[in-house]
C-alpha positions as CSV (number, residue, x, y, z in Angstrom):
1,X,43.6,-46.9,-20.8
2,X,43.0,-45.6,-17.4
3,X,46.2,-43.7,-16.6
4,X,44.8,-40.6,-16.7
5,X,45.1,-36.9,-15.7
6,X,42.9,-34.9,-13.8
7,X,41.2,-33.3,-16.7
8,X,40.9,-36.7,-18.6
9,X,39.6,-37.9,-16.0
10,X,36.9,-35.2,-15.7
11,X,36.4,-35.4,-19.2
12,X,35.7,-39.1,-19.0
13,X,33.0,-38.7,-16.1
14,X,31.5,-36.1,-18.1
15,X,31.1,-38.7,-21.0
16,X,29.6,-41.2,-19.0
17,X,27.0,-38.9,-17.5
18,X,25.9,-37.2,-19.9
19,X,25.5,-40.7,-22.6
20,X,23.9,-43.0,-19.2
21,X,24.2,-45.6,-22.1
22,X,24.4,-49.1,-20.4
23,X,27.9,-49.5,-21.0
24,X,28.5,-45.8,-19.1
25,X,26.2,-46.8,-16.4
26,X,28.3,-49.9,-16.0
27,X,31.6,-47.9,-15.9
28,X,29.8,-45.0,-13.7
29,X,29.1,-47.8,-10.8
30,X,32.3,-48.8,-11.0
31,X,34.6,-46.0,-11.1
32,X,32.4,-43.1,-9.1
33,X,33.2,-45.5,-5.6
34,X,37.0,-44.4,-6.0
35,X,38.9,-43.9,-3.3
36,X,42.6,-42.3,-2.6
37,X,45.0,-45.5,-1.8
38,X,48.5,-44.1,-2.6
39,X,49.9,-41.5,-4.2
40,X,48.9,-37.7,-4.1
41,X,45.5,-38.3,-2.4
42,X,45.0,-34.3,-3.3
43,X,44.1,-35.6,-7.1
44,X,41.2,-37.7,-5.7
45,X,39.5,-35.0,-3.5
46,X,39.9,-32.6,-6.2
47,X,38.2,-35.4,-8.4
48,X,35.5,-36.3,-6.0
49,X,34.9,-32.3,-5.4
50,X,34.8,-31.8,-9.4
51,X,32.1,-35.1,-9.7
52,X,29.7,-34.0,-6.8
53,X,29.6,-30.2,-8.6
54,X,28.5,-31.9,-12.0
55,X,26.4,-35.0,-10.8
56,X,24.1,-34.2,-8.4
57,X,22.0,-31.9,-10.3
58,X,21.9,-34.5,-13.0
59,X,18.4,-35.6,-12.5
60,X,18.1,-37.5,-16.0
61,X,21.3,-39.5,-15.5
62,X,20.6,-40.6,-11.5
63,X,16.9,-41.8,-13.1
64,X,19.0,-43.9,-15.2
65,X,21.1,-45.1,-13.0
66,X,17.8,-46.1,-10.6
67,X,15.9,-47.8,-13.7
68,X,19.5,-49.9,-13.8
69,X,19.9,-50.7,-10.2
70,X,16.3,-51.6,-10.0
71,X,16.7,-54.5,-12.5
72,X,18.3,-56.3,-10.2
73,X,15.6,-57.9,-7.6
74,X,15.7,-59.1,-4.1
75,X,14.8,-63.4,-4.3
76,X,12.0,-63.7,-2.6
77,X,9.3,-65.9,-3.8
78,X,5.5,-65.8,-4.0
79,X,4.6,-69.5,-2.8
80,X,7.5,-70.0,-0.6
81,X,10.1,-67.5,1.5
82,X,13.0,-67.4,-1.4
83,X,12.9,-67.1,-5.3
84,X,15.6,-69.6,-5.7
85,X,17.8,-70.6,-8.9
86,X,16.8,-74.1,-10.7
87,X,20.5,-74.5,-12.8
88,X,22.8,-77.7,-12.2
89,X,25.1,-76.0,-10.7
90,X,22.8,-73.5,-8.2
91,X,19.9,-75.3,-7.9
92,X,18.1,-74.3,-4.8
93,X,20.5,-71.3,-4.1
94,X,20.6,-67.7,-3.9
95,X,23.4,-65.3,-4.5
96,X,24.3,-63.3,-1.6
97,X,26.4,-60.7,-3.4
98,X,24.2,-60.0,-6.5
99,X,20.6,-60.1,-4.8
100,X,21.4,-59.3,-1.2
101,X,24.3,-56.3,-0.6
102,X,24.3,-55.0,-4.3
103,X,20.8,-54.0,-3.5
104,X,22.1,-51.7,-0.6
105,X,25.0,-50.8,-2.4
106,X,23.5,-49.6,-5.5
107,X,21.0,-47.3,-4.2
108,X,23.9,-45.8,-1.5
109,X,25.8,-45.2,-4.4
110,X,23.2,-43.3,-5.9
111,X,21.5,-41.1,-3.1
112,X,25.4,-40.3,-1.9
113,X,25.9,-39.4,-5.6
114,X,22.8,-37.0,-5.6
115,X,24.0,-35.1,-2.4
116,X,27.2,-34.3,-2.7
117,X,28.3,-37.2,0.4
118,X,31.9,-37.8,-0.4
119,X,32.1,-41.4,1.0
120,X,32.5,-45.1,-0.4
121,X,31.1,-47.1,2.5
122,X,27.9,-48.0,1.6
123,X,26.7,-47.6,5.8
124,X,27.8,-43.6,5.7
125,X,26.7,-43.0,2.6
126,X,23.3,-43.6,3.7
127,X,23.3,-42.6,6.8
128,X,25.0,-39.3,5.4
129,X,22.3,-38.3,2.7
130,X,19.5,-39.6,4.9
131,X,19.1,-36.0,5.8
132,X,19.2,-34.5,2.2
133,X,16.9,-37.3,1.4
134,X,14.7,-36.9,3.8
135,X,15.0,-40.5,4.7
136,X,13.6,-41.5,8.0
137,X,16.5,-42.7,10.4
138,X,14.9,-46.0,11.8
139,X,14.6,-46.9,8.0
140,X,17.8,-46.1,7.0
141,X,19.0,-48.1,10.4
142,X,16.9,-51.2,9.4
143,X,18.5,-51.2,5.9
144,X,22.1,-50.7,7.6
145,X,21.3,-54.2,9.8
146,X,19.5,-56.0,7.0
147,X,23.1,-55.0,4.8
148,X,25.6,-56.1,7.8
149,X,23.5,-59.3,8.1
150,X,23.7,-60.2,4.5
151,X,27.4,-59.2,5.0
152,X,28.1,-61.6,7.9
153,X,26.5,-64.5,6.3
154,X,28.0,-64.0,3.0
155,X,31.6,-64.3,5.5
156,X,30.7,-67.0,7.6
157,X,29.5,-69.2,4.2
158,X,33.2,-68.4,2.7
159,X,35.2,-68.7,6.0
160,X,35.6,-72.9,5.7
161,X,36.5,-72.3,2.0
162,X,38.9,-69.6,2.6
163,X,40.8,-71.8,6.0
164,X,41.1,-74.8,3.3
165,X,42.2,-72.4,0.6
166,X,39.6,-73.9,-1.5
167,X,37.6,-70.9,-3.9
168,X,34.4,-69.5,-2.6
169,X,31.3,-67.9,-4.0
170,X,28.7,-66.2,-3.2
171,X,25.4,-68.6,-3.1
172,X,23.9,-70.1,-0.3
173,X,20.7,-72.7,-0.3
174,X,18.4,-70.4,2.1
175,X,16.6,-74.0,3.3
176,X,19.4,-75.2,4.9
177,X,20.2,-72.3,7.4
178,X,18.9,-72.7,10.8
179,X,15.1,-71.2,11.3
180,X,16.4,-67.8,13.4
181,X,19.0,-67.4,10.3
182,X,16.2,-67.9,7.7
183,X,13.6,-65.7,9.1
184,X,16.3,-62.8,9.6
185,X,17.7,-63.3,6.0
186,X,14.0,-63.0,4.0
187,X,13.7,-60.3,6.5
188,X,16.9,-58.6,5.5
189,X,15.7,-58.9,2.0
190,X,12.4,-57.6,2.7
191,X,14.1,-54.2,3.6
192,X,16.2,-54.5,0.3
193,X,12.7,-54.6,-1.2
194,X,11.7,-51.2,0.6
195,X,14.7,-49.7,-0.3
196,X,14.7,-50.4,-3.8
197,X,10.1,-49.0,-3.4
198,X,11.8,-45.9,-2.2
199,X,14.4,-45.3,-4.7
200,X,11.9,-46.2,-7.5
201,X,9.4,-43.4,-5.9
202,X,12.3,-40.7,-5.6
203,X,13.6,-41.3,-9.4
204,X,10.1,-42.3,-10.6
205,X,10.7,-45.5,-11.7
């Protein structure tokens, strides 16, 4: 299904971007972070060249993929620091991964999309279209810290899993870090928060 050529491949992009139905966002997300791994590496420049010509003046399909990305919410609560989940198995956690880096990684994906910045790390792609964006540099450095922090403590919950070979996840129960850990976290998701206020003013969400 995806052994494609260049051309297929093109065409299938082209699909996706002009339908922004959910299930082509979904694939969009997904498949737009390639990267060249092994092989003839030329294929995926050309690829990458090809996308950035026909995406980034796609204004209707990068609103989309905003409205998307902004369903997805940072967990912080009104009454107390963290919006955290009540289930039987996460009760009194939050997930790291889908409302702490997705955040950053969603709108990186989409303001490298819009200009043209032929990168996958989420860190360069934002510092690389800060400029097009007009995105002030203490901002985008604040979001880069707020990202590595929620990085580093997604690693250092999965580290005693991983050295016991036991399977990891993703959630954490906010309460039980230490106080400096805490106030950095809801402060790391506060920026999430401005990130996502700016990428909902951009795309006009």
């Amino acid at each position: 299904m995806w052994c494609l050529s260049l051309k297929e491949w093109e065409e299938k992009f082209l699909g996706w971007v002009n339908n922004s139905n959910p299930e082509a966002l979904l694939h969009a997300t997904i498949f737009f972070d390639f990267r060249a791994i092994y092989g003839e590496a030329g294929l995926a420049t050309e690829l990458r060249r090809w996308l950035d010509q026909h995406v980034s003046k796609n204004e209707r399909f990068f609103h989309q993929m905003a409205v998307n990305a902004l369903r997805n919410k940072p967990p912080l609560g009104f009454i107390k620091d963290f919006s955290v989940e009540n289930g039987p198995e996460q009760a009194d956690t939050i997930d790291l991964k889908m409302h702490g880096t997705t955040l950053f990684v969603d709108a990186a994906r989409i303001y490298s999309l819009a200009c043209g910045v032929d990168e996958t790390s989420t860190l360069r792609r934002l510092r690389l279209a800060a400029p097009h964006r007009n995105l002030p540099a203490e901002e985008v450095e604040s979001w880069a810290g707020a990202f590595l922090f929620l990085q580093l403590l997604r690693l250092r919950h999965q580290q005693p899993d991983s050295a016991a070979g036991r399977q990891s996840d993703n959630r954490i129960n906010p309460y039980r870090l230490n106080e400096l850990d805490r106030r950095i976290l809801k402060q790391a998701l506060l920026q999430a928060r401005k990130l996502q206020a700016r990428l909902a003013l951009d795309y006009q969400v």
